[in-house]
N, C-alpha and C positions, 0 to 999 in steps of 0.2 A: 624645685618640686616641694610641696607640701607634705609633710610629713604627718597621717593619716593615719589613729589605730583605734582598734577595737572598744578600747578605755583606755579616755584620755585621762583619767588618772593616774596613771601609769609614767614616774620618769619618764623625759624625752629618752631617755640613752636605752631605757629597756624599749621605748616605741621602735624607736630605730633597729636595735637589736632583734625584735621579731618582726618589719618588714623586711631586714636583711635575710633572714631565716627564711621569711616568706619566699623570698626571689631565691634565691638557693634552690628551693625545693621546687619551685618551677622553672630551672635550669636558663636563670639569666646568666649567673656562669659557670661551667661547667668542672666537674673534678680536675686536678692540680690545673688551674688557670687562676691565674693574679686578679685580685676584684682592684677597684680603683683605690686610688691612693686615700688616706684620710682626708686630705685637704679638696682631693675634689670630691669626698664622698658629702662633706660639710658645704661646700659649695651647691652641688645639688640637691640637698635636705633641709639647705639654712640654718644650717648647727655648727656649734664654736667645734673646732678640731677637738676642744676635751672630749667634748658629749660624742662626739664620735669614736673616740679612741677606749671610752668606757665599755661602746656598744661591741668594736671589735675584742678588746681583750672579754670579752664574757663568752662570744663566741669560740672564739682561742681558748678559751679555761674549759669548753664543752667538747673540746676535739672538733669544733665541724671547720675552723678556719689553720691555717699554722702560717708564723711568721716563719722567714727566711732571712737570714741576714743580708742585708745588700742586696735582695733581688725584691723583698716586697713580701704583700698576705696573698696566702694563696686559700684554694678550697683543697682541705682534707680529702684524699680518698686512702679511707681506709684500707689494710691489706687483711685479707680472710681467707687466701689461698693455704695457709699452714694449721688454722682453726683449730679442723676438725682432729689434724694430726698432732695437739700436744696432747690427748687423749691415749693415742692407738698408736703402738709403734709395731711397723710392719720391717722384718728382715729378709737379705738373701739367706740363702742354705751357709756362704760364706759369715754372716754377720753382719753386713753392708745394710745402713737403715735402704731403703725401698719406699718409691709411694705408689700406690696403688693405678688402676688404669680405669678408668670410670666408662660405663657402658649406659643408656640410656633403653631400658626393658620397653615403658608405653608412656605416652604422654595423651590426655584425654581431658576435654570438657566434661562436667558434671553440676549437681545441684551440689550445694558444700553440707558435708554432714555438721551437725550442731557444735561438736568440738572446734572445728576449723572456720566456721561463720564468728565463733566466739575469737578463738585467735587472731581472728583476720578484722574483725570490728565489723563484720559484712551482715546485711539482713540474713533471716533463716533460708535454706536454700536459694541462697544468689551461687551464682555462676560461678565457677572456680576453673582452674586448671590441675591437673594432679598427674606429674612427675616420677613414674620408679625407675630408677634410680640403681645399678649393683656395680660398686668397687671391687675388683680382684687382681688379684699376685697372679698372673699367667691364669690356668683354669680357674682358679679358687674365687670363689667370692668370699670376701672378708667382712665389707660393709654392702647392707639394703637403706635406701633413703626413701620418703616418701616424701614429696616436695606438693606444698600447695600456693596456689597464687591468684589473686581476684584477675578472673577472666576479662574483664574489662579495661584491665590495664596489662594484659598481657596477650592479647590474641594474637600480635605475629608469629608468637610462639608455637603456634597451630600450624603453621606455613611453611615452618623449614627442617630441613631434618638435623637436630640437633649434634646429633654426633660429632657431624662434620666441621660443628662450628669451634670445637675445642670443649677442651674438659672441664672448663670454669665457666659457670654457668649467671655471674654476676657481669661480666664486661658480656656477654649476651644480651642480659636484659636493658643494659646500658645503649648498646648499640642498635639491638634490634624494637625496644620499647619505650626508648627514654626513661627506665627508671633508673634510679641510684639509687643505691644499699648503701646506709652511711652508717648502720651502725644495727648493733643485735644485742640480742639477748638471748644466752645462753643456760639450759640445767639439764644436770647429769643425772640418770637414775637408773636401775638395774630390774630384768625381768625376766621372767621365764617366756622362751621366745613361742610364740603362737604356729599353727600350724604353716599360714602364708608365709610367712617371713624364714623359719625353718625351712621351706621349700627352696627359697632363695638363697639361702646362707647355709644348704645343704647340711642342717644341724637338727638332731634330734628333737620334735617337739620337747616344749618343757627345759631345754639347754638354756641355759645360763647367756643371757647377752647384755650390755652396757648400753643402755638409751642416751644420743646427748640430741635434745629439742630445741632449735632453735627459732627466734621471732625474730625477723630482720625489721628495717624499719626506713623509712626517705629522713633526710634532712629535718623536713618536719616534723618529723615523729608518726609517719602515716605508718602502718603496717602493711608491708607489698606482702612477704614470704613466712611461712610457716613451716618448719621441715624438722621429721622426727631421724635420725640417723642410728643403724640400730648394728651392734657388733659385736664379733667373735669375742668373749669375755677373754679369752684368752691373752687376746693383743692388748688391753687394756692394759695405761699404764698411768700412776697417778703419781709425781712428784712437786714436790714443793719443799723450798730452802727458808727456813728458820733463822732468824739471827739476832 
């Protein structure tokens, strides 16, 4: 195969490196599965094993690939089940950490308000999906999420009832959408929580809450998800080791 980019100025090994990217992000192969070896990746690109092994350790230095020793390069799937929780630490009455139990309030089509068209990279009201979202200790809700996602790459998600599918909502989109979240970006900010969200988080308008906003993203670097996470200040917990 001919190995084909955008600008052919561009090193062979970074051309290689972003049609590798490219196929990735259109799921030629999928999270934790072995891509081919060097030598037959050089075989069908027509590139010396170097220029190949340059393109994968760049990818390996970006998190999106990881060697294994003895068993080969696999594709990264990131883990983001624990995220949200080095933020917020939720207790029993014992002192036992706890995670929360996640509930799914409404899930709806909409036009995307200008904040979220902007985060999302999307025209001015394009299509969206929007997810709330309430985490609770038994009655309590502790966290309100507000989840958005371009409607066009997400409409299964109109189809089924989420609930049932489990509490993580990325091996969903994985499963039911083809997308993969490979990666985010995360900031933390604090606010006086507004009337809606107060209603959800059963907290005095104006109560003190912990924003963490995050911008998921594919392989490529597309942007699928948008999601503001907003909580009990209380739970908030911020450490970090010095050395």
């Amino acid at each position: 195969m001919t190995l084909l980019s955008a600008d052919a100025r561009l090193p062979r090994y970074q051309q290689l490196r972003d049609h590798l990217l490219e196929q990735i992000a259109n799921n030629r192969w999928r999270p934790g599965e072995a891509i081919p070896t060097e030598a037959a990746l050089a075989t069908e690109f027509d590139l010396s094993v170097g220029t190949v092994r340059k393109a994968v350790d760049a990818l390996v230095a970006e998190g999106v690939l990881e060697r294994q020793q003895g068993r080969g390069t696999f594709i990264r799937r990131p883990q983001f089940q624990s995220s949200l929780f080095r933020f917020f630490r939720f207790e029993s009455v014992n002192g036992e950490r706890v995670l929360p139990e996640s509930r799914i309030l409404s899930i709806e089509p909409l036009p995307a308000p200008s904040a979220v068209a902007e985060a999302l990279g999307l025209a001015p009201h394009a299509e969206v999906i929007r997810i709330v979202r309430l985490r609770l200790l038994g009655a309590q809700p502790v966290l309100a999420e507000d989840i958005w996602l371009p409607r066009q790459l997400f409409q299964p998600l109109l189809e089924v009832d989420l609930d049932r599918k489990g509490p993580l909502l990325y091996p969903i989109y994985e499963e039911l959408c083809a997308q993969v979240v490979a990666s985010a970006e995360e900031s933390l900010t604090a606010e006086a929580v507004d009337a809606v969200h107060g209603r959800l988080l059963q907290l005095p308008e104006a109560s003190p809450v912990v924003v963490i906003e995050r911008l998921a993203r594919d392989y490529a670097g597309k942007p699928l998800e948008w999601r503001r996470s907003r909580g009990h200040a209380q739970h908030f917990r911020y450490r970090i080791d010095i050395r």
